[in-house]
C-alpha positions as CSV (number, residue, x, y, z in Angstrom):
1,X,23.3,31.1,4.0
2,X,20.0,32.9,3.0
3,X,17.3,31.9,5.6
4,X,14.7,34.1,4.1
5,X,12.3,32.3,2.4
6,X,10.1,32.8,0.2
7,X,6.5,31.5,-1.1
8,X,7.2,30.0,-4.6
9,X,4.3,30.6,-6.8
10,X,4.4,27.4,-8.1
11,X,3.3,24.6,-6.1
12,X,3.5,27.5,-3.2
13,X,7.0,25.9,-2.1
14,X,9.3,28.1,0.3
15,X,12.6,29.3,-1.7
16,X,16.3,30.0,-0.1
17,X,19.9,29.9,-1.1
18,X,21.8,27.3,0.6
19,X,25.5,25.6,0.6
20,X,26.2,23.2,-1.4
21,X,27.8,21.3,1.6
22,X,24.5,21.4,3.2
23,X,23.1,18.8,0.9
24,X,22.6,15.4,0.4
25,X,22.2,13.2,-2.9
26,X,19.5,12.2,-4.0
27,X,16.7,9.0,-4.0
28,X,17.6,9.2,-8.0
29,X,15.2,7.1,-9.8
30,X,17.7,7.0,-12.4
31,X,18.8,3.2,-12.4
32,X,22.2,4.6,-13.9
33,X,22.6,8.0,-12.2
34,X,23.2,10.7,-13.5
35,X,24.3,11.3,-17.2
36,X,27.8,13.0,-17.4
37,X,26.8,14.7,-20.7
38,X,24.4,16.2,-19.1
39,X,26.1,17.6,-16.4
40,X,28.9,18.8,-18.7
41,X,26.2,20.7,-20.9
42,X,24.7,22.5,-17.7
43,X,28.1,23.7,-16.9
44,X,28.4,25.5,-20.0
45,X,25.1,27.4,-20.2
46,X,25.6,31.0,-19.7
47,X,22.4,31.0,-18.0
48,X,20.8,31.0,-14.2
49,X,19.3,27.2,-13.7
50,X,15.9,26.5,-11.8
51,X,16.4,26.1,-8.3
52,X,16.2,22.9,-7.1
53,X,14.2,20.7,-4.6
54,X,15.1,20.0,-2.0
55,X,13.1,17.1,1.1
56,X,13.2,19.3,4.1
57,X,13.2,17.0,6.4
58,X,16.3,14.8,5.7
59,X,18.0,17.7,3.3
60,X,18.2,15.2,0.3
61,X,17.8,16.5,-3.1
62,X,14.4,15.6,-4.4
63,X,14.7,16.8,-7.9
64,X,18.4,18.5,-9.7
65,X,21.2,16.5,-9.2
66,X,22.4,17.3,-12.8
67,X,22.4,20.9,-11.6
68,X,24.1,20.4,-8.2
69,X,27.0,18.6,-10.2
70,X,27.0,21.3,-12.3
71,X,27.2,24.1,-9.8
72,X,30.1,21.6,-7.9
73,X,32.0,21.6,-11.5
74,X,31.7,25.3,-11.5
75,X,33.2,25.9,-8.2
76,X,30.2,27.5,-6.7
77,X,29.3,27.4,-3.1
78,X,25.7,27.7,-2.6
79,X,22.4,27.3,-4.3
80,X,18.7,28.1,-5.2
81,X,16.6,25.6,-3.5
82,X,12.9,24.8,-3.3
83,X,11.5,23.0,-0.2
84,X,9.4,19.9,-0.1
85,X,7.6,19.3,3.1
86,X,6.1,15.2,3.6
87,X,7.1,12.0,3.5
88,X,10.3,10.6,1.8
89,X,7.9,8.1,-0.2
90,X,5.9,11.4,-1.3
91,X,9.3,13.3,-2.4
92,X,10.3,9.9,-4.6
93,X,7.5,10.3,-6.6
94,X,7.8,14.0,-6.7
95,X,11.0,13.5,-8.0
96,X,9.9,10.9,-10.9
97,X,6.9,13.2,-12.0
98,X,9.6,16.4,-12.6
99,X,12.0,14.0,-14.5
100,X,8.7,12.8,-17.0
101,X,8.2,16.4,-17.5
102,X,11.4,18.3,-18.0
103,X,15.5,18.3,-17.7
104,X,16.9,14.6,-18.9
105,X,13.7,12.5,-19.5
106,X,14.0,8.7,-17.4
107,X,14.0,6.0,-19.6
108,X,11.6,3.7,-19.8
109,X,13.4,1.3,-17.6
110,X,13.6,4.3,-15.0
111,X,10.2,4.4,-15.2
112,X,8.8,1.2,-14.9
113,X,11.1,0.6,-11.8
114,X,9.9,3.9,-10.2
115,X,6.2,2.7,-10.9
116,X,7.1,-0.6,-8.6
117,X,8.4,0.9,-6.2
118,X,5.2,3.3,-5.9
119,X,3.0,0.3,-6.2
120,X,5.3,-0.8,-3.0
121,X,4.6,2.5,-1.2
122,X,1.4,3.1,-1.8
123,X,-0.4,-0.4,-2.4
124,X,-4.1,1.9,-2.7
125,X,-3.2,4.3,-4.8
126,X,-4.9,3.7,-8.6
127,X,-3.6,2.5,-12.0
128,X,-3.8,5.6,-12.9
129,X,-2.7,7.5,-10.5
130,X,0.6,5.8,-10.4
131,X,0.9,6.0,-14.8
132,X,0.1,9.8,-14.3
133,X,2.8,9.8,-12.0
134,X,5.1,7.8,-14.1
135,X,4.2,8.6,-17.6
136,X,3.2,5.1,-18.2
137,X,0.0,3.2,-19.5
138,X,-2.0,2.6,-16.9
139,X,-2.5,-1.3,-18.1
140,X,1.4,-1.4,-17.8
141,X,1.1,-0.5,-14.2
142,X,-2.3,-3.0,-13.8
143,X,0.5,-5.3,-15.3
144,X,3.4,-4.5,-13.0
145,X,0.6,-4.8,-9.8
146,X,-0.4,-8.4,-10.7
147,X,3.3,-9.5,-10.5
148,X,3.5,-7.5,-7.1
149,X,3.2,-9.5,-3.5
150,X,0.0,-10.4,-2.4
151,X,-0.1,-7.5,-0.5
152,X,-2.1,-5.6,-2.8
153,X,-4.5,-7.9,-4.1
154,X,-6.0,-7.6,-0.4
155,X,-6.6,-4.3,-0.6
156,X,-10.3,-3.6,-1.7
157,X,-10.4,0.2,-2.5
158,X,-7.9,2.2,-4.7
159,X,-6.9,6.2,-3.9
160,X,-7.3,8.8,-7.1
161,X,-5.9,11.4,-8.5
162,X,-8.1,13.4,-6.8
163,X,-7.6,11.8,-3.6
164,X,-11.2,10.1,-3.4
165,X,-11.4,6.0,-2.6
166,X,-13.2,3.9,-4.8
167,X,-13.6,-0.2,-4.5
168,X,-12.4,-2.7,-7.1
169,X,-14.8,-4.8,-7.2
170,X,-18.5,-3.7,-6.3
171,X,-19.8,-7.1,-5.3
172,X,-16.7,-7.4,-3.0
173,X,-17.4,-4.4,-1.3
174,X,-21.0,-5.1,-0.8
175,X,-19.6,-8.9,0.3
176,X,-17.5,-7.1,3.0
177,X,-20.3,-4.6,4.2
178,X,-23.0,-7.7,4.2
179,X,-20.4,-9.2,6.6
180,X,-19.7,-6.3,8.7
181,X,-23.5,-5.8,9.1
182,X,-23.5,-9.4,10.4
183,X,-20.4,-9.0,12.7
184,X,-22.0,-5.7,14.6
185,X,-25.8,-5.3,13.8
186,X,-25.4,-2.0,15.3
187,X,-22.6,-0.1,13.1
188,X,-23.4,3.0,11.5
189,X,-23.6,3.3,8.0
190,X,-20.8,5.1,7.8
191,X,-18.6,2.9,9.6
192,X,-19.8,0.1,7.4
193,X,-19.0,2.6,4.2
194,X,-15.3,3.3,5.5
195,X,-14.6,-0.2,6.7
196,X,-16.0,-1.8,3.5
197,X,-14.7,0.6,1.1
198,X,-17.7,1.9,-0.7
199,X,-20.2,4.8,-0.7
200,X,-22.4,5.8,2.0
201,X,-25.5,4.9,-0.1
202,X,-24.4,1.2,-1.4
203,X,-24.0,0.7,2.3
204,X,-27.8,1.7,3.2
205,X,-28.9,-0.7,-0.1
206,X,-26.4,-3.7,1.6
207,X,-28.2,-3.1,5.3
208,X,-31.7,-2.7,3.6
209,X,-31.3,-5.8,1.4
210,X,-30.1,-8.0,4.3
211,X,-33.5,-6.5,6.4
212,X,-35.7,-7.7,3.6
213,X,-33.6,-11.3,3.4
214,X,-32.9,-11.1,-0.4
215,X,-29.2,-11.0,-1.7
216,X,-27.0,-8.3,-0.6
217,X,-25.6,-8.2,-4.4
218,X,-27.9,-6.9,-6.8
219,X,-28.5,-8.4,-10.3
220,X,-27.0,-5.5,-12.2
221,X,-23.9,-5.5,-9.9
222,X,-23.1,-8.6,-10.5
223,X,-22.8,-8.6,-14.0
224,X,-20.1,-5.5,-14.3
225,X,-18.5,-7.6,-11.5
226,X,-14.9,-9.6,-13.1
227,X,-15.3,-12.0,-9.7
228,X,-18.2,-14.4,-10.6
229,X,-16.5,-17.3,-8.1
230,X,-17.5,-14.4,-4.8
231,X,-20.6,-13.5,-6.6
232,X,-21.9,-17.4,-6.1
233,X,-20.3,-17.4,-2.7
234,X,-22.6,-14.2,-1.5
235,X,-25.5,-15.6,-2.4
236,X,-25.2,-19.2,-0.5
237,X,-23.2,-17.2,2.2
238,X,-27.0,-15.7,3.1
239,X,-29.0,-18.6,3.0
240,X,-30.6,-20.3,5.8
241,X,-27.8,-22.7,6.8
242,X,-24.7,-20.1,6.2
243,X,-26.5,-17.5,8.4
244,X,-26.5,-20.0,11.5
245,X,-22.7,-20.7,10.7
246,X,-21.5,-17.1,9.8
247,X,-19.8,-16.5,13.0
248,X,-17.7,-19.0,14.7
249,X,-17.1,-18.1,17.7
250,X,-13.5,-17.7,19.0
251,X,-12.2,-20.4,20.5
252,X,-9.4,-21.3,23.1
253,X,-6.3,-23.3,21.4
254,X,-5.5,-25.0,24.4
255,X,-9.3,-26.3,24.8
256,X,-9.6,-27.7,21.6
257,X,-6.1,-28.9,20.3
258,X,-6.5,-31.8,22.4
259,X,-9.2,-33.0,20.4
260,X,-7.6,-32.1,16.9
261,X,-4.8,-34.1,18.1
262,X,-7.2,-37.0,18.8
263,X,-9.3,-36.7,15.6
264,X,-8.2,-39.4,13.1
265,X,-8.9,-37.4,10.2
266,X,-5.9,-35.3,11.0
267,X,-3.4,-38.1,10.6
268,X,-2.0,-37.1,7.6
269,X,1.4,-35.9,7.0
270,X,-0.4,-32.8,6.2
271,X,-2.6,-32.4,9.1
272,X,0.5,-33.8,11.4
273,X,2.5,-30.9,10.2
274,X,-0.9,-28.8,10.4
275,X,-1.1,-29.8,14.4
276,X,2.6,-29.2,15.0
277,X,2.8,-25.5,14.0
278,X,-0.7,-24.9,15.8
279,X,1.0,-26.2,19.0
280,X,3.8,-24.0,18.2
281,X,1.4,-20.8,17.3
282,X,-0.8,-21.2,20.2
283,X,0.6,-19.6,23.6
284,X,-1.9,-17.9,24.6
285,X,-0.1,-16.1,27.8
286,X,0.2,-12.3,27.1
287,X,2.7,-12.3,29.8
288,X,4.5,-14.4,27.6
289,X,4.5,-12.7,24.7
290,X,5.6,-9.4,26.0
291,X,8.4,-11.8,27.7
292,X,9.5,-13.3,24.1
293,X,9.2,-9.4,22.6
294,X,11.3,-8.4,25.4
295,X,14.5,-11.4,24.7
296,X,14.9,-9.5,21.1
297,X,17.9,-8.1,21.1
298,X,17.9,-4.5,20.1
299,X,20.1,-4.8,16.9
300,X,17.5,-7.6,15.4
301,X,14.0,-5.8,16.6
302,X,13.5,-4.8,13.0
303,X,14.4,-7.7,11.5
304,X,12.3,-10.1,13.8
305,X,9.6,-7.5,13.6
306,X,9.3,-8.1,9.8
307,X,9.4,-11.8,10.2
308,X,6.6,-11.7,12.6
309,X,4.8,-9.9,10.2
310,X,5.3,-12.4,7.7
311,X,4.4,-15.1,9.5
312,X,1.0,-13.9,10.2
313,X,0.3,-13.0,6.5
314,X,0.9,-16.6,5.8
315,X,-1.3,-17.5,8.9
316,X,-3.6,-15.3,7.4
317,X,-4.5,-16.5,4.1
318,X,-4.7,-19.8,5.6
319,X,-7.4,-18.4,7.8
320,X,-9.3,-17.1,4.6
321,X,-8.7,-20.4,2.5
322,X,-10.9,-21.9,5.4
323,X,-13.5,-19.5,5.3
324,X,-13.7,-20.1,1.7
325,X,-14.2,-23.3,1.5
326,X,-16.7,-22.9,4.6
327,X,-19.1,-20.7,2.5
């Protein structure tokens, strides 16, 4: 094996000649695999074939499995590769951007999963971003997000091209920031920026808006703004009587379940089932906790882990339905 590698000058990527053996298959995002015909043509070119890439890391073939069958078919032992250094999710959609552009295009179907399964891996990236990435419309992969988990319709800011975060939605960024202002009077503006998604500046216009008591949203804001339903909510959310109940202060289950249990409003099968998994949620004992974490057995961390997880998304959008309908 050839260990001496060398700068590629496109993309900068080290170069070296290694066993076939020394391979593994790829993440293909070819639903199918790969195309026989294909293969057979490669065998029978009379002519030296790019090198292909390779993930460093794990040694799986990020792009040219056509060409590793081929050289296989031809008996040959080693191989030009090309080294990709980051993460697995990175080389995936490394290897769907070189299949758009050259060798045996993906099919639309091939593409269109690839683009979910970005949108899965990287929730923040753009619409764009991911249809550069794809070769698809970016309204097809708007389309493809809405039928996506909830997941990303919490995220507030989306990652460019050219790597720089924007918000969605301007009022909801300004909603957030008007709300971290509130939470920590004393944050930086640019801890409000980076928390809240949005730019230095609308961050000082948010803090000095709230300072004169007028709506943190502005007039011309809110009429580029698609959410008209959080637009109404920002501007009773500052009034006199929301800015006395904003914060709620945290509270003790074990204090006040007694009295939820007592209140007869909550006798209904819905608040009986309500109280029942609030009894079950509510152990408020680290020392417990740790103790559950520790009975997982080792085989089912990942599994309970995910669960977990699940469970407190769900707990989660319970939390904010309340908050909602408290504005």
């Amino acid at each position: 094996m050839s260990c001496a590698d060398e700068p590629h000058p496109e993309g900068h990527r080290q170069r070296a000649r290694l066993p076939l053996s020394s391979l593994l298959p790829s993440d293909s995002p070819r639903i199918e695999g790969e195309s026989e015909e294909h293969i057979d043509l490669l065998v029978k070119l009379d002519t030296t074939l790019p090198p292909v890439i390779v993930h460093r890391e794990t040694m799986r073939i990020v792009d040219g499995m056509h060409r590793l069958r081929a050289a296989q078919l031809r008996g040959d032992e080693s191989i030009e590769v090309e080294f990709f250094d980051g993460e697995a999710e990175d080389a995936f959609v490394l290897a769907v951007q070189q299949n758009i552009t050259h060798g045996l295009p993906l099919s639309r179907a091939d593409r269109t999963a690839a683009a979910k399964r970005i949108l899965a891996d990287h929730p923040d990236w753009a619409d764009r971003r991911i249809a550069h990435s794809t070769g698809l419309a970016p309204g097809t992969v708007a389309a493809l997000r809405q039928c996506s988990t909830d997941r990303n319709e919490q995220l507030n800011t989306r990652v460019g091209s050219d790597g720089r975060i924007r918000p969605l939605r301007a009022t909801e960024g300004r909603l957030r920031a008007s709300q971290l202002i509130a939470d920590n009077p004393g944050a930086s503006l640019r801890e409000i920026a980076t928390s809240a998604g949005i730019a230095l500046a609308t961050a000082k216009d948010v803090r000095d808006r709230l300072r004169q008591g007028i709506d943190p949203v502005s007039a011309k804001v809110s009429k580029t703004s698609s959410n008209s339903t959080v637009r109404a909510n920002v501007k009773s959310a500052h009034g006199p009587a929301a800015s006395r109940a904003a914060l709620v202060p945290p509270v003790a289950a074990d204090g006040v379940l007694p009295s939820l249990r007592n209140d007869p409003s909550l006798r209904t099968e819905a608040g009986r089932m309500l109280l029942q998994l609030l009894i079950a949620h509510s152990l408020d004992d680290e020392v417990k906790w740790r103790q559950l974490a520790a009975g997982v057995p080792g085989h089912r961390v990942a599994v309970v882990a995910q669960i977990a997880r699940q469970c407190a998304e769900k707990w989660r959008h319970l939390a904010c339905e309340l908050d909602r309908r408290g504005l």
